[in-house]
PDB file of N, H, CA, C and O in Angstrom:
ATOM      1  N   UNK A   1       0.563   3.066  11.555  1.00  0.00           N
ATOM      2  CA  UNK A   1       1.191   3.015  10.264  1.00  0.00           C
ATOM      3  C   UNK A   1       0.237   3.610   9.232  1.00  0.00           C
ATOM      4  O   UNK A   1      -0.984   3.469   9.294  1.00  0.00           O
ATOM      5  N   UNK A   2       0.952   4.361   8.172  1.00  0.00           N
ATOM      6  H   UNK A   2       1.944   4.476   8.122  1.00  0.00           H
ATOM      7  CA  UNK A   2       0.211   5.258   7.293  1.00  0.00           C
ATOM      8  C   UNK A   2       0.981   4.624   6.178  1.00  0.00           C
ATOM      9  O   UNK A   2       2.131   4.195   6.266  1.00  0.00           O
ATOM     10  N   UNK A   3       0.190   4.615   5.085  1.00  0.00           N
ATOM     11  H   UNK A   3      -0.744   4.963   5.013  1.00  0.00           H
ATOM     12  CA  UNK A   3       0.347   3.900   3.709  1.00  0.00           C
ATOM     13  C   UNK A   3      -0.106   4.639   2.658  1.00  0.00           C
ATOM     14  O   UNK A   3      -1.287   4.988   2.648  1.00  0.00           O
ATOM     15  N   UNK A   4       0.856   5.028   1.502  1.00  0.00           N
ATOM     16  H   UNK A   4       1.815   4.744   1.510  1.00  0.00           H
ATOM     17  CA  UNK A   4       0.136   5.465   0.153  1.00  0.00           C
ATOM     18  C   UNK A   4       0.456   5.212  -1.308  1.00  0.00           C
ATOM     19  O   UNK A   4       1.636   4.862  -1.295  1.00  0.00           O
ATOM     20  N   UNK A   5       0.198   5.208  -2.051  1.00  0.00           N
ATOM     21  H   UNK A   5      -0.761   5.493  -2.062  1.00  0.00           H
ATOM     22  CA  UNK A   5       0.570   5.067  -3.350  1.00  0.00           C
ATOM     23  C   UNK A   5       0.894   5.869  -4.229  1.00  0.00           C
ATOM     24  O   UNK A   5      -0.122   6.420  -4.651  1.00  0.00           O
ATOM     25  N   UNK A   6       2.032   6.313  -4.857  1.00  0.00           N
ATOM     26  H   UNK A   6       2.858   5.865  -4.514  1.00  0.00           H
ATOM     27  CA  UNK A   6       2.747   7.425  -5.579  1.00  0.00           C
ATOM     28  C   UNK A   6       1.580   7.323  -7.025  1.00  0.00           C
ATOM     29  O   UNK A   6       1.756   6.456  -7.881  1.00  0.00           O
ATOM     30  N   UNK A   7       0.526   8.234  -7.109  1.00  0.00           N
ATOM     31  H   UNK A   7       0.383   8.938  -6.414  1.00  0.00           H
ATOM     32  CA  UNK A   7      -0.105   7.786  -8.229  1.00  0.00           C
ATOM     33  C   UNK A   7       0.839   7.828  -9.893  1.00  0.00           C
ATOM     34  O   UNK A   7       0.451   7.118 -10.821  1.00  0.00           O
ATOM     35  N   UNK A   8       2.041   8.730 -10.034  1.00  0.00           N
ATOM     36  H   UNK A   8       2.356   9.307  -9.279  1.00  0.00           H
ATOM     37  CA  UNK A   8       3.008   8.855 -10.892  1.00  0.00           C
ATOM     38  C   UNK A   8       3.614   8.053 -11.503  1.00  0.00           C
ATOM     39  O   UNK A   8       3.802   7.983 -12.717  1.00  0.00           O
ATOM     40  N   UNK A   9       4.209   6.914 -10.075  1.00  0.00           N
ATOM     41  H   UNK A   9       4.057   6.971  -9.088  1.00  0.00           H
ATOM     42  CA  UNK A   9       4.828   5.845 -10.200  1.00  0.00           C
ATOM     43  C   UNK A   9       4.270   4.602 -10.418  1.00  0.00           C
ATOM     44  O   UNK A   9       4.968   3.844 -11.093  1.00  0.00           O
ATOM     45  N   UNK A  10       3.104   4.141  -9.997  1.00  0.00           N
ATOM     46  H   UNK A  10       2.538   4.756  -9.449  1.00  0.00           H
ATOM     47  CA  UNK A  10       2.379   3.160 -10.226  1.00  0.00           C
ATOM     48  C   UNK A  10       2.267   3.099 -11.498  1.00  0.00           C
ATOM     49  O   UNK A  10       2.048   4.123 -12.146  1.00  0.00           O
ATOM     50  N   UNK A  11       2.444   1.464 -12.284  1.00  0.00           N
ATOM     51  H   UNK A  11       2.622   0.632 -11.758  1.00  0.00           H
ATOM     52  CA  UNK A  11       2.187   1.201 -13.335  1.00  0.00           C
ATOM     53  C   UNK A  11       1.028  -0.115 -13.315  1.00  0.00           C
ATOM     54  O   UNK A  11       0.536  -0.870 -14.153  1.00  0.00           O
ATOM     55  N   UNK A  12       0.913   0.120 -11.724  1.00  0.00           N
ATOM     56  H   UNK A  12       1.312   0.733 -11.043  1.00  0.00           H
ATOM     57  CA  UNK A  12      -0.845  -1.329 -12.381  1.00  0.00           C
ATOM     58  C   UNK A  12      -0.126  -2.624 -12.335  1.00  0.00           C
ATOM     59  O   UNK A  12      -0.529  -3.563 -13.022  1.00  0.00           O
ATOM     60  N   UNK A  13       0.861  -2.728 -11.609  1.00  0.00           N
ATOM     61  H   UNK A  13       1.188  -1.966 -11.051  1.00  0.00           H
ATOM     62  CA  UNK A  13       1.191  -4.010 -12.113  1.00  0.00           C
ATOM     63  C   UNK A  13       0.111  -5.520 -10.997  1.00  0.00           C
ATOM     64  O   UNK A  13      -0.055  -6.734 -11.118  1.00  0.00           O
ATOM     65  N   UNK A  14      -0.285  -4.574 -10.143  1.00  0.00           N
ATOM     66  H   UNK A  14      -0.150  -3.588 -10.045  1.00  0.00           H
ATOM     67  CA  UNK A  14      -1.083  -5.318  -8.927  1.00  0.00           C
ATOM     68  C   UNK A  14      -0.486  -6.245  -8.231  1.00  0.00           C
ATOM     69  O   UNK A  14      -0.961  -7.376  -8.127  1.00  0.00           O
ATOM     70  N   UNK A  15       0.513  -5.914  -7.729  1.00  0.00           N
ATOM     71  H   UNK A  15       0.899  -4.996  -7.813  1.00  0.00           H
ATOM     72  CA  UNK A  15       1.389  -7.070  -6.861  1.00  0.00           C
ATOM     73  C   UNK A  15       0.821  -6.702  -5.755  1.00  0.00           C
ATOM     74  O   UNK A  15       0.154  -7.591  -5.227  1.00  0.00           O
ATOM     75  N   UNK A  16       0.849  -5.760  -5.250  1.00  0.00           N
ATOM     76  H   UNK A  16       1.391  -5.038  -5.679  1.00  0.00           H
ATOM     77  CA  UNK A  16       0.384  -5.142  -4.132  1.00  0.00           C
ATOM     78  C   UNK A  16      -1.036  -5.757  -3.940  1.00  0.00           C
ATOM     79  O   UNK A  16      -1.061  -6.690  -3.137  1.00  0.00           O
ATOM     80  N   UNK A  17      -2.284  -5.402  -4.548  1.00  0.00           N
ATOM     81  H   UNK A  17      -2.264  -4.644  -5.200  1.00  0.00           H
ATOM     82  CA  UNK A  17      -3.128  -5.909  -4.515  1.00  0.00           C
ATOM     83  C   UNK A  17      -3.325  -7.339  -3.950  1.00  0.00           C
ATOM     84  O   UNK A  17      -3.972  -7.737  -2.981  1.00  0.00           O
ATOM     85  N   UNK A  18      -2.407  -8.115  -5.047  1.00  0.00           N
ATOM     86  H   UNK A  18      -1.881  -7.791  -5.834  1.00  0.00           H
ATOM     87  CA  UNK A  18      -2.567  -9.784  -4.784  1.00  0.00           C
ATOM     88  C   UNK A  18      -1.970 -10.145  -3.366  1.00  0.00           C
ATOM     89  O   UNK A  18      -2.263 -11.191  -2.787  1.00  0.00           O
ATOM     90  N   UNK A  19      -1.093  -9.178  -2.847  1.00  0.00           N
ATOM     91  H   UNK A  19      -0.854  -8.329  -3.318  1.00  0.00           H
ATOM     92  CA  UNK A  19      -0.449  -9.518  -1.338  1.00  0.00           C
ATOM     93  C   UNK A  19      -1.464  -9.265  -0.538  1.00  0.00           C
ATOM     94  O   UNK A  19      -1.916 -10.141   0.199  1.00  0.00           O
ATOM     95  N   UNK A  20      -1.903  -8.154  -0.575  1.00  0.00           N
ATOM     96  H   UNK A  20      -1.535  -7.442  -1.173  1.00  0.00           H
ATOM     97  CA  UNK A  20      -2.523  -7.421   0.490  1.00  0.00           C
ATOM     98  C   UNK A  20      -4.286  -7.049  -0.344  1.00  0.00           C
ATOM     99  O   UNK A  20      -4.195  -6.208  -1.238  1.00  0.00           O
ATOM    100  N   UNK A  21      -5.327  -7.445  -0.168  1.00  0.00           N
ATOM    101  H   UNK A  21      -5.401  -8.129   0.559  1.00  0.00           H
ATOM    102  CA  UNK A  21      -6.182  -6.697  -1.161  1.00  0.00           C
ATOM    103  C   UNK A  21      -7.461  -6.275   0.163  1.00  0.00           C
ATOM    104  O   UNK A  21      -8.610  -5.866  -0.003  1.00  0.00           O
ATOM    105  N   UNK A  22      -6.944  -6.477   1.061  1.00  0.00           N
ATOM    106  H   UNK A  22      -6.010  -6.809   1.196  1.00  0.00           H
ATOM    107  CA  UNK A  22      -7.333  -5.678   1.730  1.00  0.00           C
ATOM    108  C   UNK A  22      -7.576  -4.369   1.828  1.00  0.00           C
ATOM    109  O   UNK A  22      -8.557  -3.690   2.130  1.00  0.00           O
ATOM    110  N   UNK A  23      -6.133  -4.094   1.411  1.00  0.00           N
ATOM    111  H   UNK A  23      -5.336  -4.646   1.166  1.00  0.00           H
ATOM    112  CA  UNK A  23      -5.825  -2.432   1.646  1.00  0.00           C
ATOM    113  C   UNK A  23      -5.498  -2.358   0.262  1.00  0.00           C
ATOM    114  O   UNK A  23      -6.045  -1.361  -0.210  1.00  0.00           O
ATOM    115  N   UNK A  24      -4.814  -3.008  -0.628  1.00  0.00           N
ATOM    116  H   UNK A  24      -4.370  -3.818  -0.244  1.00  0.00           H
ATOM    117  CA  UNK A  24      -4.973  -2.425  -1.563  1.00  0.00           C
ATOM    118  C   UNK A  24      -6.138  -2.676  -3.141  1.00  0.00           C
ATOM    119  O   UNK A  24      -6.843  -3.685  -3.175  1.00  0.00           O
ATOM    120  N   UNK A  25      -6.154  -2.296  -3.575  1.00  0.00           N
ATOM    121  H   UNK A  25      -5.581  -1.477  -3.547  1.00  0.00           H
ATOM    122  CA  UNK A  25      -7.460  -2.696  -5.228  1.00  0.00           C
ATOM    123  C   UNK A  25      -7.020  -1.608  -6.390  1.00  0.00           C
ATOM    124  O   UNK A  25      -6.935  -0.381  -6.435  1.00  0.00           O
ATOM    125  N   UNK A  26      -6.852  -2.388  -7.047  1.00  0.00           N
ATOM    126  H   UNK A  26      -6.921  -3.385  -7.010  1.00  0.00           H
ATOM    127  CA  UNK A  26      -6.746  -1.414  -8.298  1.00  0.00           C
ATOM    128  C   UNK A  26      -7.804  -0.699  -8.914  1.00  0.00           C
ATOM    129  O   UNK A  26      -8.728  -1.174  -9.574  1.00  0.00           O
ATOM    130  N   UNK A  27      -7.550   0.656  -8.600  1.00  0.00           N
ATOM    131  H   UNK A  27      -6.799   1.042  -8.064  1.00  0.00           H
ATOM    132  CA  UNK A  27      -9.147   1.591  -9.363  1.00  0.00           C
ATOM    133  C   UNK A  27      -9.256   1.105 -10.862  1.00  0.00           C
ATOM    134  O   UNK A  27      -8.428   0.512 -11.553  1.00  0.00           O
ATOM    135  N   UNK A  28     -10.544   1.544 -11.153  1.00  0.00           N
ATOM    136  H   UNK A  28     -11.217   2.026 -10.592  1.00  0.00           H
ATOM    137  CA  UNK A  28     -10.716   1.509 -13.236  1.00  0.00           C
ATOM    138  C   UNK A  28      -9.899   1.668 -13.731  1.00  0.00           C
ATOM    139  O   UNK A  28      -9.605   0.746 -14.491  1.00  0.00           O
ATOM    140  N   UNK A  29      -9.056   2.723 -13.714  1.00  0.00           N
ATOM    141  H   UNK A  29      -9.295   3.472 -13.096  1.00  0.00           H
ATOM    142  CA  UNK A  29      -7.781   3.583 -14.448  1.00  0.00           C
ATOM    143  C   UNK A  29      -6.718   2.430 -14.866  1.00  0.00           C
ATOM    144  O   UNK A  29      -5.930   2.356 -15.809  1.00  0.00           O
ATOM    145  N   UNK A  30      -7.026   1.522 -13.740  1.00  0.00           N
ATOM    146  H   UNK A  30      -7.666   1.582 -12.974  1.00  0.00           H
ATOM    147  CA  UNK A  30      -5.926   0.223 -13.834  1.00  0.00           C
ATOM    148  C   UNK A  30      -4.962   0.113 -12.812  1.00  0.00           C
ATOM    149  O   UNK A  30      -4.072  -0.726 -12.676  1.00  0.00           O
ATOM    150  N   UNK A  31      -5.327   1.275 -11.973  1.00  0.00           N
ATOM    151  H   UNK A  31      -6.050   1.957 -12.084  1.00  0.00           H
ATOM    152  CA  UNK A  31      -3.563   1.478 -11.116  1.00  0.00           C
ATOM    153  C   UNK A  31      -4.439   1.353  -9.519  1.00  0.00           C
ATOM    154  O   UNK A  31      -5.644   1.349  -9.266  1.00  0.00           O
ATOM    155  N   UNK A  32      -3.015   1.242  -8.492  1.00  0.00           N
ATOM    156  H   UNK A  32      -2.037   1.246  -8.698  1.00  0.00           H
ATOM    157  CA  UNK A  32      -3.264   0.993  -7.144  1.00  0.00           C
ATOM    158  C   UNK A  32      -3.680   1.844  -6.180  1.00  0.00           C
ATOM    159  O   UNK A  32      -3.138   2.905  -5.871  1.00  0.00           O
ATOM    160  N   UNK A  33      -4.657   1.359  -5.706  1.00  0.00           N
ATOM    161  H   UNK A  33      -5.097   0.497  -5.956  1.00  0.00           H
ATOM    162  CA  UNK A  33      -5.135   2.775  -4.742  1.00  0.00           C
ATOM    163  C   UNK A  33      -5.392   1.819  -3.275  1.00  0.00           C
ATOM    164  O   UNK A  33      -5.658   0.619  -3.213  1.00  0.00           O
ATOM    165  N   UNK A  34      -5.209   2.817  -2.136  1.00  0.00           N
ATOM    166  H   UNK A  34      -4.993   3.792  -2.186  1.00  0.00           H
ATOM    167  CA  UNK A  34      -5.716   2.011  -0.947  1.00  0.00           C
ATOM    168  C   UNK A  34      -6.602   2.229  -0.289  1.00  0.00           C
ATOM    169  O   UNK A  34      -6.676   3.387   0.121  1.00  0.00           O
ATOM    170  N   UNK A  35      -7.638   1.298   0.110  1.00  0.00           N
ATOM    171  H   UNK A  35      -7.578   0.357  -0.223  1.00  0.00           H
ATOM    172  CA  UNK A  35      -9.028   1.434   0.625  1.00  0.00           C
ATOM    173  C   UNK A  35      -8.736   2.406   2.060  1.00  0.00           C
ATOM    174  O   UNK A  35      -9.632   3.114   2.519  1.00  0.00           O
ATOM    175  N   UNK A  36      -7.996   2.364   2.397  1.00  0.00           N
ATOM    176  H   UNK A  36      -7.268   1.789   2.025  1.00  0.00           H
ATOM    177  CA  UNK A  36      -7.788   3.426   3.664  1.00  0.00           C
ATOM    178  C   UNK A  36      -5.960   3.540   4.495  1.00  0.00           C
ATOM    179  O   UNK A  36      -5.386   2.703   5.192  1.00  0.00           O
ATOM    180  N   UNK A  37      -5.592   4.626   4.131  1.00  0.00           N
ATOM    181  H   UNK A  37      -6.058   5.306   3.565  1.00  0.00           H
ATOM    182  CA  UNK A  37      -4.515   5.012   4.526  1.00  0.00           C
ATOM    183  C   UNK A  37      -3.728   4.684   6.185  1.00  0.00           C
ATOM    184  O   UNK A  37      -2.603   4.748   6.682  1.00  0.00           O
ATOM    185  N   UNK A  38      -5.307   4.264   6.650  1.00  0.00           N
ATOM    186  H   UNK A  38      -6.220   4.212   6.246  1.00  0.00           H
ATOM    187  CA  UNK A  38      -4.533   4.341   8.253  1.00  0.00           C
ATOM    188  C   UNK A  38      -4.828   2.212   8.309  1.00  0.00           C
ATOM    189  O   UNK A  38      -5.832   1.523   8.129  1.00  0.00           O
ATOM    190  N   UNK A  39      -3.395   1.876   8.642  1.00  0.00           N
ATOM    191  H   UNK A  39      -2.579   2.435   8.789  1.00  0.00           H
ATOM    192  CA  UNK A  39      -3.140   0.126   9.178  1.00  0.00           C
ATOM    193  C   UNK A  39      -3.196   0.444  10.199  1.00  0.00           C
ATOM    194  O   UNK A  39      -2.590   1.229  10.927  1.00  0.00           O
ATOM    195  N   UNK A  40      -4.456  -0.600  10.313  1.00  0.00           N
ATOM    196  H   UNK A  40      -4.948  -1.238   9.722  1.00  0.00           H
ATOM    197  CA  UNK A  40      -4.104  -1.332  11.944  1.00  0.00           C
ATOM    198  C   UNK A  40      -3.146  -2.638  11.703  1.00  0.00           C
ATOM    199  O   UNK A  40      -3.002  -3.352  10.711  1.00  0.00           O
ATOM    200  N   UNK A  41      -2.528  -2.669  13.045  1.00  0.00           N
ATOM    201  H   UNK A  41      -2.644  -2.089  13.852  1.00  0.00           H
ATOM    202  CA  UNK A  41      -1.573  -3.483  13.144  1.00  0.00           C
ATOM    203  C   UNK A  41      -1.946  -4.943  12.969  1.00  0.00           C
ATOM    204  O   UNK A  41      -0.902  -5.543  13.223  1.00  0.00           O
ATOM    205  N   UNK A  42      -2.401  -5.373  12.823  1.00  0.00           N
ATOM    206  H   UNK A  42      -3.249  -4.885  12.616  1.00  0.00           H
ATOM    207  CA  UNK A  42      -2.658  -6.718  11.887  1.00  0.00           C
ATOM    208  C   UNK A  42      -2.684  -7.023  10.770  1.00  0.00           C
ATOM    209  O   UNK A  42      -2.888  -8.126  10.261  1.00  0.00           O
ATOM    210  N   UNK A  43      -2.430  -5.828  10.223  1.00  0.00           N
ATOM    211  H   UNK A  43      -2.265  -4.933  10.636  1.00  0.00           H
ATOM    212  CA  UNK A  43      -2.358  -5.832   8.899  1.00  0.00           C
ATOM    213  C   UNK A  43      -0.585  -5.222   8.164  1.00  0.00           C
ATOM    214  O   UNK A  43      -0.268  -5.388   6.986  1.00  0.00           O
ATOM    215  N   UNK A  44       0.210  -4.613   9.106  1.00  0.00           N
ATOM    216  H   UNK A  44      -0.047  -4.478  10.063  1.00  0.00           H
ATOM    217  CA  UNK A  44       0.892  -4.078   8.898  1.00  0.00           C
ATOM    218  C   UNK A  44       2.346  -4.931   8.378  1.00  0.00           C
ATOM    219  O   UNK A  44       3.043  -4.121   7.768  1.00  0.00           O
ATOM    220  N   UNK A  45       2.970  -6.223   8.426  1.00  0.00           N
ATOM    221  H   UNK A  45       2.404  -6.882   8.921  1.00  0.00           H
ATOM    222  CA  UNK A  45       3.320  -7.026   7.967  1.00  0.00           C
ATOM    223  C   UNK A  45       2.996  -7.155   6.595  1.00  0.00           C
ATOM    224  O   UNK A  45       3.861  -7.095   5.721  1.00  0.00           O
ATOM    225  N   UNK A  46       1.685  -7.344   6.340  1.00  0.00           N
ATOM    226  H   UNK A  46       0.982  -7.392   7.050  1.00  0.00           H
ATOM    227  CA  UNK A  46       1.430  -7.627   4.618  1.00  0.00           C
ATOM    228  C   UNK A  46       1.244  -6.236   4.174  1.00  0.00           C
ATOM    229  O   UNK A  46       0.413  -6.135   3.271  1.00  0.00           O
ATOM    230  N   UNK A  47       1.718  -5.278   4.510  1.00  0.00           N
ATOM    231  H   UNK A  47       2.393  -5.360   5.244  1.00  0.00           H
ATOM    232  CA  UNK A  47       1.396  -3.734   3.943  1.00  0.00           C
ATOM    233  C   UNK A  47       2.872  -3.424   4.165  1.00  0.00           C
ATOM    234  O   UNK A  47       3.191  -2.250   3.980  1.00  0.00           O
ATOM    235  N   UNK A  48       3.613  -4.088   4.450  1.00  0.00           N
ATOM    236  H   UNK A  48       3.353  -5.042   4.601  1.00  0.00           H
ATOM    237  CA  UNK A  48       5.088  -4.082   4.323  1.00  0.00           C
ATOM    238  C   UNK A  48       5.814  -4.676   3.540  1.00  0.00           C
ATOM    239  O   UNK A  48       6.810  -4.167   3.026  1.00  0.00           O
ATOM    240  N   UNK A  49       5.297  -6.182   3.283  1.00  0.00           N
ATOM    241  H   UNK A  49       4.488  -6.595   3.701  1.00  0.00           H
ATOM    242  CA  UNK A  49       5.727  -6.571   2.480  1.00  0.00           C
ATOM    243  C   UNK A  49       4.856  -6.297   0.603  1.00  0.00           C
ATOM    244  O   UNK A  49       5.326  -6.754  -0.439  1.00  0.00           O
ATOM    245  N   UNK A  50       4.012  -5.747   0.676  1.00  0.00           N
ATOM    246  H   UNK A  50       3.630  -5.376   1.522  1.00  0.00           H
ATOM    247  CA  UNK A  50       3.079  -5.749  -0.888  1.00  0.00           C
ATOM    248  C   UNK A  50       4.543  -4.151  -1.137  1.00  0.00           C
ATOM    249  O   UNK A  50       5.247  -4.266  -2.140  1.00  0.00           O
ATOM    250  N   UNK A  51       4.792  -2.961  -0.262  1.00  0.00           N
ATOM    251  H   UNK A  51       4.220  -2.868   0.553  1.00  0.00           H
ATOM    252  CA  UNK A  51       5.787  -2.012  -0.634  1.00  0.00           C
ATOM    253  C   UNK A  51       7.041  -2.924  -0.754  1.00  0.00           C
ATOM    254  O   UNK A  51       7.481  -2.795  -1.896  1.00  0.00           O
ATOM    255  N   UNK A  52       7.608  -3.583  -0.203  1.00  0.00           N
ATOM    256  H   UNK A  52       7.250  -3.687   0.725  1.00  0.00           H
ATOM    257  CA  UNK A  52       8.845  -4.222  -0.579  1.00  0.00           C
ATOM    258  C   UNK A  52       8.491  -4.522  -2.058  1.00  0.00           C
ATOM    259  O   UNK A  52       9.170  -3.930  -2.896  1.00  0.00           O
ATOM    260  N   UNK A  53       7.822  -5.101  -2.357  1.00  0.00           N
ATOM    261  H   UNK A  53       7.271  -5.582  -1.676  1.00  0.00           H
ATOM    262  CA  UNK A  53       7.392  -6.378  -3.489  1.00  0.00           C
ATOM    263  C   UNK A  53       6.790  -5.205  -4.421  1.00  0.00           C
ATOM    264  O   UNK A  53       5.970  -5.831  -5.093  1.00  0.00           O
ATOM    265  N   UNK A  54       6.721  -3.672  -4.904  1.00  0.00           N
ATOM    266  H   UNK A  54       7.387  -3.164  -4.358  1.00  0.00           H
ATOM    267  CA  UNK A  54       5.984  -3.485  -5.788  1.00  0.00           C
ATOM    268  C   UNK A  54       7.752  -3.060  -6.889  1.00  0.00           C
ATOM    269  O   UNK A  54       8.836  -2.568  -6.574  1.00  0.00           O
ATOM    270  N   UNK A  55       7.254  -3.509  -7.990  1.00  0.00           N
ATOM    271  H   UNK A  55       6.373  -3.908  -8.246  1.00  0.00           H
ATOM    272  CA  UNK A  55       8.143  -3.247  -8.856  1.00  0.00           C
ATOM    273  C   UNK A  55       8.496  -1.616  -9.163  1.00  0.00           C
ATOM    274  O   UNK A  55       9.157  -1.417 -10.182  1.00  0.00           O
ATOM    275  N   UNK A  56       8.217  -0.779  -8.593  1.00  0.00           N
ATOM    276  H   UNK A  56       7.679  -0.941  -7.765  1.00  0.00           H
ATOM    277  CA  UNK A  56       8.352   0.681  -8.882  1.00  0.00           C
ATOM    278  C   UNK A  56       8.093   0.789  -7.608  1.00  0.00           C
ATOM    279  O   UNK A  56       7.094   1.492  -7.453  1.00  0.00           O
ATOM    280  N   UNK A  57       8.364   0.558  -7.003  1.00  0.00           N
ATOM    281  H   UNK A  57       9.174  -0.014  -7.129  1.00  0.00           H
ATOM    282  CA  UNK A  57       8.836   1.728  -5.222  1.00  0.00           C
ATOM    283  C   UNK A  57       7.602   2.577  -5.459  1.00  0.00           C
ATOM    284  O   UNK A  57       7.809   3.779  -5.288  1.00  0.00           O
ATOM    285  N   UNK A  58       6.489   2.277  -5.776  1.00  0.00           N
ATOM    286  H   UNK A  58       6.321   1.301  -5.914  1.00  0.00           H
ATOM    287  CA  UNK A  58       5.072   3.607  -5.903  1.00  0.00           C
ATOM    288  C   UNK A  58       4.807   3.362  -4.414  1.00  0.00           C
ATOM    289  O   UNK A  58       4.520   4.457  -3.932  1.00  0.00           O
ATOM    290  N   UNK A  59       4.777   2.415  -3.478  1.00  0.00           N
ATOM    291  H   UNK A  59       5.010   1.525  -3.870  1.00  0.00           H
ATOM    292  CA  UNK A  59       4.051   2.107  -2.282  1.00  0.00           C
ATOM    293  C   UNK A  59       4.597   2.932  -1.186  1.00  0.00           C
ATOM    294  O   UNK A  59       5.697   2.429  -0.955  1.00  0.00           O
ATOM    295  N   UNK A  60       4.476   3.613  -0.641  1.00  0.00           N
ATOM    296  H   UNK A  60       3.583   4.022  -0.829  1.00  0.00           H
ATOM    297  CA  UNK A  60       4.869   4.488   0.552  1.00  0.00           C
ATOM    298  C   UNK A  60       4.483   4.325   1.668  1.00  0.00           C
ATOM    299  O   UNK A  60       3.276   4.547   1.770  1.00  0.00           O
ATOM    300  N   UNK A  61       5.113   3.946   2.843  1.00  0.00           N
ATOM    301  H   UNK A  61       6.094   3.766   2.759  1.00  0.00           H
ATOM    302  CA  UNK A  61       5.149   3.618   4.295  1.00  0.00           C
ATOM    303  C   UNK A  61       5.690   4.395   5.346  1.00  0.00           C
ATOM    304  O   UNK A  61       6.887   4.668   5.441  1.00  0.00           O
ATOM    305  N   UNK A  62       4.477   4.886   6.434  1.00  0.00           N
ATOM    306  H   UNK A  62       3.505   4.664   6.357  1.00  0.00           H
ATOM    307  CA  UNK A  62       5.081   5.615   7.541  1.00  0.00           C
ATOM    308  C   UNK A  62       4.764   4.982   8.650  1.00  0.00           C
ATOM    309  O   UNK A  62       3.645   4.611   9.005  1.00  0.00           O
ATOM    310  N   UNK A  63       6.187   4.818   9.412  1.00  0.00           N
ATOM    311  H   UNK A  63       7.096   5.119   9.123  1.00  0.00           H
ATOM    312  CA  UNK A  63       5.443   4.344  10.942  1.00  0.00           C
ATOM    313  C   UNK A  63       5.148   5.749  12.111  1.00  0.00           C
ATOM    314  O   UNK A  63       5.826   6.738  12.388  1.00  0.00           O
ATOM    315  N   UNK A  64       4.046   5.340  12.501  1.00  0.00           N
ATOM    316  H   UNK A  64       3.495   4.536  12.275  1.00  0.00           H
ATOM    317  CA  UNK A  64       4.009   6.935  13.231  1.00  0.00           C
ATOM    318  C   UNK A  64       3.951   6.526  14.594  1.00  0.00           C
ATOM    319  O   UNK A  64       3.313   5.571  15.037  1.00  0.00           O
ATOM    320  N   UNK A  65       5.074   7.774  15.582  1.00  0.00           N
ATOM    321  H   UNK A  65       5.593   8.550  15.222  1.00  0.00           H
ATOM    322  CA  UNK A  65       5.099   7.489  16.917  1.00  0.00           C
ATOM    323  C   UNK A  65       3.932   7.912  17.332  1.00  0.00           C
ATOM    324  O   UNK A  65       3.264   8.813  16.824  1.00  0.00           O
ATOM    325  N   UNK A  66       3.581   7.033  18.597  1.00  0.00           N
ATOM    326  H   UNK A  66       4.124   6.302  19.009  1.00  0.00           H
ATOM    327  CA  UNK A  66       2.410   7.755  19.447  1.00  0.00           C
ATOM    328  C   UNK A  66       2.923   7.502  20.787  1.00  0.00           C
ATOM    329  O   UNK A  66       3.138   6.479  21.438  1.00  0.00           O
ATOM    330  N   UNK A  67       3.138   9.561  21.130  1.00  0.00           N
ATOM    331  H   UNK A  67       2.963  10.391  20.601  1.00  0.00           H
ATOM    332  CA  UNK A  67       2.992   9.608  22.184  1.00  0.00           C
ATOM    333  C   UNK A  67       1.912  10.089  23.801  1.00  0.00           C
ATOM    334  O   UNK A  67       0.975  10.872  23.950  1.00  0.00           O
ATOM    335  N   UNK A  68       2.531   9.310  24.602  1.00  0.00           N
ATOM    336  H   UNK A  68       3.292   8.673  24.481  1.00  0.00           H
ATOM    337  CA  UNK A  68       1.149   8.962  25.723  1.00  0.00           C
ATOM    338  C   UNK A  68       1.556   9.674  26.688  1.00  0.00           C
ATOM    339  O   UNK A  68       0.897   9.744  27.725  1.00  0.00           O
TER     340      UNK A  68
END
């Protein structure tokens, strides 16, 4: 799973953060950035739900196939 933040759309509100602050922290600027784009799967539940839960759809989620 790949994760990002629409820097456009983000307004800072830090929901995301407070779910997940793992992956996510709000830079200086005030707005959401993520400490690293690639979830491991233990984490991918609360990096699902902080994008459900951000008030502006800024949070962006990919599940990526891997094939073997």
């Amino acid at each position: 799973m790949r994760v990002s933040v629409d820097d456009d759309a983000c307004r800072g509100h830090g929901v995301c953060a407070s779910l997940c602050p793992s992956v996510f922290v709000i830079a200086d600027l005030g707005y959401a950035e993520t400490t690293d784009p690639e979830i491991p799967a233990a984490l991918e539940a609360s990096v699902t739900d902080a994008a459900q839960s951000c008030p502006e759809s800024a949070i962006h989620v990919t599940k990526e196939n891997h094939v073997n």
